[in-house]
C-alpha atoms as one frame of an Amber mdcrd trajectory, in Angstrom:
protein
  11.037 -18.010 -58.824  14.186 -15.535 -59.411  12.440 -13.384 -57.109  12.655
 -15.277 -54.072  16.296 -15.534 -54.633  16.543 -11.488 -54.279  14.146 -11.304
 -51.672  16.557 -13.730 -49.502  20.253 -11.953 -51.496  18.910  -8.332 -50.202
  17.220  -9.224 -47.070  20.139 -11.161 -45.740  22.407  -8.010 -47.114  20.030
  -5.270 -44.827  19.964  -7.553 -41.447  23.953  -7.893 -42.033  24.477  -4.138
 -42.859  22.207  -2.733 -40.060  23.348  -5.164 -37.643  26.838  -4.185 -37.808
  26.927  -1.031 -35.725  25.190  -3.102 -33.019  27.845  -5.682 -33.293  30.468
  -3.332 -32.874  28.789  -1.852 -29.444  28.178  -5.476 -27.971  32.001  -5.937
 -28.807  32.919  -3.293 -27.124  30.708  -3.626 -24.062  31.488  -7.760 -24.158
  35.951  -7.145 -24.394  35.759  -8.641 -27.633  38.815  -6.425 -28.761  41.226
  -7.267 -31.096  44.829  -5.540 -29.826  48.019  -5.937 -32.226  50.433  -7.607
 -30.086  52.701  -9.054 -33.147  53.945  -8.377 -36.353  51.463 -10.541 -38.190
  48.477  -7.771 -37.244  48.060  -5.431 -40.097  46.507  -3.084 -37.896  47.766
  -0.424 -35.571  45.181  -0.013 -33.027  42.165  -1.884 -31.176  39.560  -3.274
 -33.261  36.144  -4.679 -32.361  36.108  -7.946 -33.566  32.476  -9.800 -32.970
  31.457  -8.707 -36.363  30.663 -11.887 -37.092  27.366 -11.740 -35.471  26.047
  -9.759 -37.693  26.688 -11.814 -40.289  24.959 -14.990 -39.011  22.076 -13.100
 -37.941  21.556 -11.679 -41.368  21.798 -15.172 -42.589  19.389 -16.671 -40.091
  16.766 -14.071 -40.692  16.504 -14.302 -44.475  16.914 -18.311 -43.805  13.943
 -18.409 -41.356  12.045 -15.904 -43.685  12.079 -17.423 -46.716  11.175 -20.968
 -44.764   7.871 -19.681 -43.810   7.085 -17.646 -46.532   7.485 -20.438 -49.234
   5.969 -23.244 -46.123   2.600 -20.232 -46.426   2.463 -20.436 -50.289   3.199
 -24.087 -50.628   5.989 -23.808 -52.770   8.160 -26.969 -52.706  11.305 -24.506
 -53.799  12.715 -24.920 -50.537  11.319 -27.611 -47.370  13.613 -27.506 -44.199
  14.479 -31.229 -43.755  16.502 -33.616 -41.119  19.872 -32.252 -43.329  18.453
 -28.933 -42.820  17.981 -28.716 -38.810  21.446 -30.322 -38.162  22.922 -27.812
 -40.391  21.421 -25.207 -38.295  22.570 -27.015 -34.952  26.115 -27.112 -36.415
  25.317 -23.242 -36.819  24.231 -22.907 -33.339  27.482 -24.684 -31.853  29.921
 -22.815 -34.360  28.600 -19.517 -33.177  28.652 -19.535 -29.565  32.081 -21.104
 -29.087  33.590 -18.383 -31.798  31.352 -15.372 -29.745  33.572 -17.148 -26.724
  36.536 -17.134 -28.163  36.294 -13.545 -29.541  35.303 -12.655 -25.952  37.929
 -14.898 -24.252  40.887 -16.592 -26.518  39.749 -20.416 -26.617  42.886 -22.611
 -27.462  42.771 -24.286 -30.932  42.651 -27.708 -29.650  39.037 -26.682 -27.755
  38.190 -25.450 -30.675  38.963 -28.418 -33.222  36.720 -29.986 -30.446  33.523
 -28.133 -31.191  34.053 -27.985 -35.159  34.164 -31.845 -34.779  31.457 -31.969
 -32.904  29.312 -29.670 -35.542  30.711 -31.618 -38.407  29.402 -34.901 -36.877
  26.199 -33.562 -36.254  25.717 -32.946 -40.037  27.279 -35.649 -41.562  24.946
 -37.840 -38.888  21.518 -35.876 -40.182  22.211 -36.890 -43.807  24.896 -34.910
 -45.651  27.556 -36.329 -46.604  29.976 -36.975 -49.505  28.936 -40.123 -50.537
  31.193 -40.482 -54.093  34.113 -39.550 -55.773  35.491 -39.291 -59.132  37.217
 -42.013 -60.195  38.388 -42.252 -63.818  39.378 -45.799 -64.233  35.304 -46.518
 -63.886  33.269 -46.798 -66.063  30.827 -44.301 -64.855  33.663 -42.025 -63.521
  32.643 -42.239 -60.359  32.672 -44.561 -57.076  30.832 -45.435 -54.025  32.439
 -44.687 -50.530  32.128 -47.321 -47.679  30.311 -45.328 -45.171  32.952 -45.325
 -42.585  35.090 -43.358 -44.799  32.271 -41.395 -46.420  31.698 -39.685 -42.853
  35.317 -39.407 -42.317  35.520 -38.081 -45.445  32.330 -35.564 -44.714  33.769
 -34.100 -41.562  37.617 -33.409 -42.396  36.182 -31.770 -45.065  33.420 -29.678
 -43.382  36.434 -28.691 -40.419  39.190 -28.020 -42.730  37.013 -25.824 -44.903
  36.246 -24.120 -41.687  39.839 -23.293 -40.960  40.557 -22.716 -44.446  38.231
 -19.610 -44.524  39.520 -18.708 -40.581  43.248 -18.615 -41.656  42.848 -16.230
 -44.778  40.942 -13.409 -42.169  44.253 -11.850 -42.180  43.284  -8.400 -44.120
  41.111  -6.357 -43.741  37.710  -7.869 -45.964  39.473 -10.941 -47.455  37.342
 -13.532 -46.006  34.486 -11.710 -46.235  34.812 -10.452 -49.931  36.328 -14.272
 -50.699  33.681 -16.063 -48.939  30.943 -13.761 -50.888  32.891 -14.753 -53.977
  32.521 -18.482 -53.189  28.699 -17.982 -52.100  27.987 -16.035 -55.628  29.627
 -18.837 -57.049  28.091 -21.769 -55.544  24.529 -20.021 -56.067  25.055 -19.689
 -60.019  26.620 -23.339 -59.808  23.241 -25.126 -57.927  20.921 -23.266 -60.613
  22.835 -24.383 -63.567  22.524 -28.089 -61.221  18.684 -26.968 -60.618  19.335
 -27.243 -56.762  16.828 -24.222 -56.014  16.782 -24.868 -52.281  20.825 -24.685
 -52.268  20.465 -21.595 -54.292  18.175 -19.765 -52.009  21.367 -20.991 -48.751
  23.581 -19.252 -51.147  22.029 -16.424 -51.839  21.269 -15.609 -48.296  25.086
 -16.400 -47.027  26.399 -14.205 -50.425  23.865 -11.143 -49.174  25.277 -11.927
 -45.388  28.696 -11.383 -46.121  28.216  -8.431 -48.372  26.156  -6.751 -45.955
  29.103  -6.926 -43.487  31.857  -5.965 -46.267  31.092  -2.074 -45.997  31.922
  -1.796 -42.451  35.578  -4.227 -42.793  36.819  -3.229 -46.068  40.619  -1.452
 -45.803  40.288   0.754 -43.154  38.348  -1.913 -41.344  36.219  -0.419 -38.604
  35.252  -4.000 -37.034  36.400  -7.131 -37.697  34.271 -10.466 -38.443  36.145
 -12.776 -35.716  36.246 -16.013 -35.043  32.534 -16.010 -34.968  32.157 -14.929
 -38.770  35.185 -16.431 -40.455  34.447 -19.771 -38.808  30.860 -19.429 -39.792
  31.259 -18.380 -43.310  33.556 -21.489 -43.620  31.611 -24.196 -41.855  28.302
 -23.065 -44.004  30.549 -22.897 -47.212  31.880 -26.520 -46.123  28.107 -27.842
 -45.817  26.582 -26.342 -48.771  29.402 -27.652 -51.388  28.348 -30.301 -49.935
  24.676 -30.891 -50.307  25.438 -28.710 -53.575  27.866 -30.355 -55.791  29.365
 -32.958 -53.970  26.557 -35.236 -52.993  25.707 -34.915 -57.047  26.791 -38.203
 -59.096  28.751 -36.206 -61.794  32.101 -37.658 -62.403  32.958 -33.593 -62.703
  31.782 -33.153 -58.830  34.520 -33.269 -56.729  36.427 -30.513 -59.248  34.032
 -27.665 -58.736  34.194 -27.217 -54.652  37.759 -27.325 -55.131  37.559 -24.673
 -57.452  35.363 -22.734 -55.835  37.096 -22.705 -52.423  40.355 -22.992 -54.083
  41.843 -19.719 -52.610  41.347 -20.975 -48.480  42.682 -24.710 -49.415  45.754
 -23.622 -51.257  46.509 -21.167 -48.378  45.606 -23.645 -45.575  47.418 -26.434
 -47.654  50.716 -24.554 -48.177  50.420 -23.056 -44.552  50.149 -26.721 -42.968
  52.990 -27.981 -45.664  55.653 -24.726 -44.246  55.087 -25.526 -40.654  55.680
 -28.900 -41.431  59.072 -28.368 -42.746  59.821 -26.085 -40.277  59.146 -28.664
 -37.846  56.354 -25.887 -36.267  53.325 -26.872 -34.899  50.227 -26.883 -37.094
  48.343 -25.112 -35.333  50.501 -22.136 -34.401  50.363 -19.095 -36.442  52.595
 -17.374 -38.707  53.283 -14.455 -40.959  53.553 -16.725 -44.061  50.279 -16.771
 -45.359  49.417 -15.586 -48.986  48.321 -11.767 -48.191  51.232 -11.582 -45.845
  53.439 -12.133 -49.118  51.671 -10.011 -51.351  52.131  -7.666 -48.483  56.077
  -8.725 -48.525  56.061  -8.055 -52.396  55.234  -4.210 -51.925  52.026  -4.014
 -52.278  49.565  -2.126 -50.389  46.685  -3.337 -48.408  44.008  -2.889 -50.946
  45.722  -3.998 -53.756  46.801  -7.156 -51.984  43.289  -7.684 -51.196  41.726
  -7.263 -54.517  44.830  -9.842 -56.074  43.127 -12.214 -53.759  39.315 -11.193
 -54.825  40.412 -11.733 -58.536  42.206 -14.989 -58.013  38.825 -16.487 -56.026
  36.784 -14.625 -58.701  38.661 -17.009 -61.315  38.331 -20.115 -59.607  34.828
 -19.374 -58.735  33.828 -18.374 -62.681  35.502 -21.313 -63.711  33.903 -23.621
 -61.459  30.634 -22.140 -63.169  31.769 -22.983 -66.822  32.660 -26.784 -65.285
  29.272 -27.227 -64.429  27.841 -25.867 -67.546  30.372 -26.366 -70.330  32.594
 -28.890 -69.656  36.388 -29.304 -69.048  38.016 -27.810 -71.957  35.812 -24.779
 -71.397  37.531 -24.195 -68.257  40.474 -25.207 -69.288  40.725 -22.673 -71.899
  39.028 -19.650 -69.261  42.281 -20.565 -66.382  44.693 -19.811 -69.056  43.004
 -16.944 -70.879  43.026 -15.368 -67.492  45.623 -16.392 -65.466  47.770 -14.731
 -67.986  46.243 -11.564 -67.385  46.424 -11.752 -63.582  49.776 -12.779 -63.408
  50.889 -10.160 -65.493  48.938  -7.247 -63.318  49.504  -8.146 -60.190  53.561
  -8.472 -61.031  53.224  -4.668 -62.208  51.148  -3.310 -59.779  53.817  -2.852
 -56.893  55.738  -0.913 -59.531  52.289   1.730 -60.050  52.057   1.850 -56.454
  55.797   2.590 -55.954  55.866   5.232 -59.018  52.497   7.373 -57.532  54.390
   7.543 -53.842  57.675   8.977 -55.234  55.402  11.525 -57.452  53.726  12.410
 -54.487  56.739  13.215 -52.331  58.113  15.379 -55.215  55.176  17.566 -54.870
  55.604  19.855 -52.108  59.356  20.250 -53.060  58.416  21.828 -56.796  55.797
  23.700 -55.229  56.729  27.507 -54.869  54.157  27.857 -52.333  56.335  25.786
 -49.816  58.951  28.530 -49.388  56.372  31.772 -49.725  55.554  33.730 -47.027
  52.122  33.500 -46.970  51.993  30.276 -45.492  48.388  29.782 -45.801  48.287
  28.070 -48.827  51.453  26.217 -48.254  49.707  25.203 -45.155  46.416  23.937
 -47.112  48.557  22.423 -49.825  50.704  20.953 -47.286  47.220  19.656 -45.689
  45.818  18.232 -48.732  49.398  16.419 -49.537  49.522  14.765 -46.120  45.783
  13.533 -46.192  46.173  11.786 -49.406  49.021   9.979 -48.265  47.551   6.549
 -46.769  47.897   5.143 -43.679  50.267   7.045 -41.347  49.251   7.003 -38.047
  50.479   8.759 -35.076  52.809   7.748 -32.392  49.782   7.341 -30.064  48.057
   4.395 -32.260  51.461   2.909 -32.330  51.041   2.082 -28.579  47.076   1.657
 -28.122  45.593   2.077 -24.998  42.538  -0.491 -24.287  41.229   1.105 -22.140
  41.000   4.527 -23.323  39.740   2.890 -27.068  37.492   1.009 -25.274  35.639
   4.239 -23.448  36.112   6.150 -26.434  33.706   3.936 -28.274  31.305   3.466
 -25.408  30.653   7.315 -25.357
């Protein structure tokens, strides 16, 4: 049985990753450019940014795949159902309005729209949350009316899909977090026995991955609407039909952990504009990789503080839904000490290896010898190591020019 879970993990991973270049040409050809207009872009030039359909096509193929091949051998591992095809209609609408608003800028309100509509559409076919924990039962857990069990079902389903949109602020956060997540909710629906969940998982873990290569810090495209909303509506279904439809008193705790990272972000982020009497909706450089950012730290490093923090949540989620509460309870603190610790010092490393750097070329002798060919080479080798400095031209990007650049 393990086996079909690779097959779909690394089949899902080779669609994604071959898929990618083409993604980047259709973005190109399409206008789906990403141009930094305002200080909340992190990057300094145009960036394709339909990246996302590469990641949904990896997932559909390894989906569709492993469908037929365990339908041929009449495995009952995994059965496409009702819940199943209006999953994959939410899929369909999710994609095509975040292709057209990669391609064209669709407002948020239009948007909320769709998600809605996709969110009904699955809570309608049969998933939905249909308890919660409740600790002054005697079972720990109560029936929702069904009214509030679909209301319930598609605020969670849309603001998981925001939650996951708002943190694709660096370059390979949501992706790397959202493979995080996946990883995390595969481990979680074998420990639950939920083999047909697992084999979702795996494919949306292998998706994401796949892409990772091609956004990771310098990002060469980026996942767009299209992937980020994706990645977050499928995470949103599949806690669902996952953990939260299960009648453990424990199962509201572990999606929360899992996708703990995007919710605390989106939660805070509502919360600020709020108080700041700003409109929800409208965004801001406030999120939590814009502070880490703030703090001093570089790109990378800001991005892997967020990959650890998700990896927590996510390994503790795991030990929930295998060991108990004071398992995890005792993992969060064993860690968080660690973490806390690291990324307070790890401004300071990058600070220290910049000012070592700079003293180089002014100890070297080679600097002020006549020969300047190896003052020139050293000088090369300094200036290339140094990260991020572009020139004045990539300050002001040209769309056009980018744009036939990467068509020839």
């Amino acid at each position: 049985m393990i086996y079909e879970y690779f097959i779909s993990f690394i089949l899902s991973f080779i669609v994604a990753f071959s898929a990618t270049p083409i993604a980047k040409k259709v973005a190109f050809k399409w206008g789906a450019i990403d141009v930094p207009r305002d200080n909340r872009r992190m990057h300094k030039k145009p960036i394709a940014r339909l990246g996302g359909l590469a990641i949904v096509s990896g997932f559909l193929v390894a989906i569709l795949f492993t469908s037929v091949s365990l339908y041929i051998s009449a495995s009952s591992a995994f059965k496409p159902n009702f819940q199943f095809i209006g999953f994959l209609v939410g899929v369909l609408i999710i994609t095509v309005i975040g292709i057209i608003d990669d391609i064209k800028q669709v407002r948020a309100r239009y948007k909320l729209v769709f998600q809605i509509t996709a969110a009904c559409i699955v809570a309608f076919t049969g998933t939905r949350i249909g308890f919660v924990t409740n600790p002054f039962s005697s079972i720990g857990i109560s029936e929702l009316n069904p009214v509030i069990s679909y209301g319930i079902t598609i605020l969670w389903i849309v603001g998981i899909t925001n939650a996951v949109n708002l943190i694709d602020g660096l370059d390979g956060l949501a992706a790397g977090v959202s493979s995080i997540a996946s990883l995390s909710l595969f481990f979680i629906s074998i420990i639950l026995e939920r083999w047909d969940i697992a084999i979702v998982t795996a494919a949306l873990a292998g998706s994401a991955l796949g892409f990772l290569p091609y956004n990771f810090n310098p990002a060469k495209i980026f996942m767009g609407d299209t992937g980020s909303n994706f990645l977050g509506f499928a995470l949103g279904v599949i806690s669902i039909q996952g953990t939260l439809k299960s009648y453990a008193a424990i199962a509201i705790a572990i999606p929360l952990l899992v996708l703990g990272l995007p919710l605390f972000d989106t939660s805070f982020a509502i919360i600020r504009r709020i108080i700041n009497k700003k409109p929800i909706m409208e965004p801001d450089r406030g999120h939590l990789h814009h502070r880490l950012i703030d703090m001093g730290l570089s790109h990378r490093q800001s991005v892997v503080v967020m990959y650890t923090v998700s990896a927590t949540l996510g390994l503790c989620a795991i030990v929930l839904a295998d060991k108990g509460v004071l398992s995890a309870i005792i993992l969060v603190l064993a860690i968080s000490v660690f973490v806390i610790a690291g990324a307070r010092y790890m401004s300071e490393i990058t600070t220290r290896d910049d000012e070592e750097l700079e003293e180089v070329p002014e100890n070297d002798p080679a600097k002020n010898s006549n020969d300047s060919g190896d003052g020139d080479a050293m000088n090369e080798g300094i200036s290339s190591s140094k990260e991020e400095a572009p020139s004045s031209e990539e300050d002001t990007p040209s769309v056009p020019k980018d744009i036939s650049s990467e068509l020839s």
